[in-house]
C-alpha positions in Angstrom: -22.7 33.1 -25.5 -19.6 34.5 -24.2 -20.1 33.9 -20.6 -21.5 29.9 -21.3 -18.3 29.2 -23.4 -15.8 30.8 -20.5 -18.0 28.5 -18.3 -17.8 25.4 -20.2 -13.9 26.2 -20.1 -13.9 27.1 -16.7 -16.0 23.5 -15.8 -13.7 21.3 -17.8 -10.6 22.9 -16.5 -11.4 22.2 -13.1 -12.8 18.5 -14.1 -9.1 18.1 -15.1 -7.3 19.3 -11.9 -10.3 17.1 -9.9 -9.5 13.9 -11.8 -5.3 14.7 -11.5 -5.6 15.7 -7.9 -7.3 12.3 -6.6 -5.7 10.1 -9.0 -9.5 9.0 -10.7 -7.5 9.2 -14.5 -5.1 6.5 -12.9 -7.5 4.3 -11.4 -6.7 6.4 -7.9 -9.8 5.3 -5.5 -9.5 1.5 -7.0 -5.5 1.5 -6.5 -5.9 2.4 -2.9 -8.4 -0.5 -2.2 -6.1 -2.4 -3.4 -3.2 -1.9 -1.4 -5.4 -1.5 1.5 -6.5 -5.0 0.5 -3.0 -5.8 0.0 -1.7 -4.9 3.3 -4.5 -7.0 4.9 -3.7 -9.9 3.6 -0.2 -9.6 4.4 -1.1 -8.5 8.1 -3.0 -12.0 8.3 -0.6 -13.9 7.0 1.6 -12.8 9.3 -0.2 -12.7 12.4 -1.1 -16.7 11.8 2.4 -17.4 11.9 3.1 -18.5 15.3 6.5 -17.0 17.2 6.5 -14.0 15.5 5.9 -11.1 16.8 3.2 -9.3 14.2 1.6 -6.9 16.4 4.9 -5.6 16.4 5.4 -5.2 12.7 3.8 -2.5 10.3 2.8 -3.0 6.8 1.9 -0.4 4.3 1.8 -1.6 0.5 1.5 0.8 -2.8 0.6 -0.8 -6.3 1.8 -4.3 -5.1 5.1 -3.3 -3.4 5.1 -3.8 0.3 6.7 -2.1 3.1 7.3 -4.1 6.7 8.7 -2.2 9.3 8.9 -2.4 13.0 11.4 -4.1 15.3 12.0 -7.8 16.0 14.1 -9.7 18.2 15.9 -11.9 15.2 17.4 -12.3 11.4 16.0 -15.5 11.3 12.4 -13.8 11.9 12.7 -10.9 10.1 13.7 -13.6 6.9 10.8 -15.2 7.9 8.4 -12.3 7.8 9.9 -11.4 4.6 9.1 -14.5 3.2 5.9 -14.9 3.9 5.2 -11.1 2.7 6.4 -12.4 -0.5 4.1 -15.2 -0.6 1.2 -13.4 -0.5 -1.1 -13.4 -3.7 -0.7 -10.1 -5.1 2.7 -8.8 -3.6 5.2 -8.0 -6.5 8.1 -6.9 -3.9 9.1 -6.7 -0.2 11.0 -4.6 1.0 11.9 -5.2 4.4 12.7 -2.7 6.8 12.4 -4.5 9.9 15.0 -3.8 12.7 16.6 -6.0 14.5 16.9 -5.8 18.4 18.7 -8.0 20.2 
């Protein structure tokens, strides 16, 4: 009896660290869809946006927030990335860390 309750302990203590560790308690594996989701949609947007240079810029987005980075050749089309990041169904914030290189 002993050894099947230090067992059942044993089992739902590491259930706990399991379900911490990969985020399942917080909706971890669905989150990460998400923003995987996220960041394509943000990467199409702005590859169809002609003049601008989205091969160079890299886009990585965590529960709605989303990250551009990269270098581009102006402040007019690093507004204009920004802007269309924001316009994207699902983004709650850009932030924009594009460099400019002129």
């Amino acid at each position: 009896m002993k050894k099947s309750l230090l067992f059942l302990v044993l089992l739902f203590s590491l259930n706990g660290c399991v379900g911490s560790t990969t985020g399942v308690g917080n909706n971890g594996p669905v989150k990460y869809i998400e923003d995987s989701v996220l960041t394509a949609k943000v990467k199409t947007a702005l590859l169809q946006q002609r003049g601008l240079e989205a091969f160079d810029i890299h886009v990585n987005s965590y529960k709605g927030v989303v990250q551009l980075s990269g270098f581009i050749d102006s402040d007019v089309n690093k507004e204009l990335a920004g802007q269309i990041a924001r316009n994207v169904d699902g983004v709650r914030e850009v932030v924009n860390n594009l460099i400019v290189m002129k």
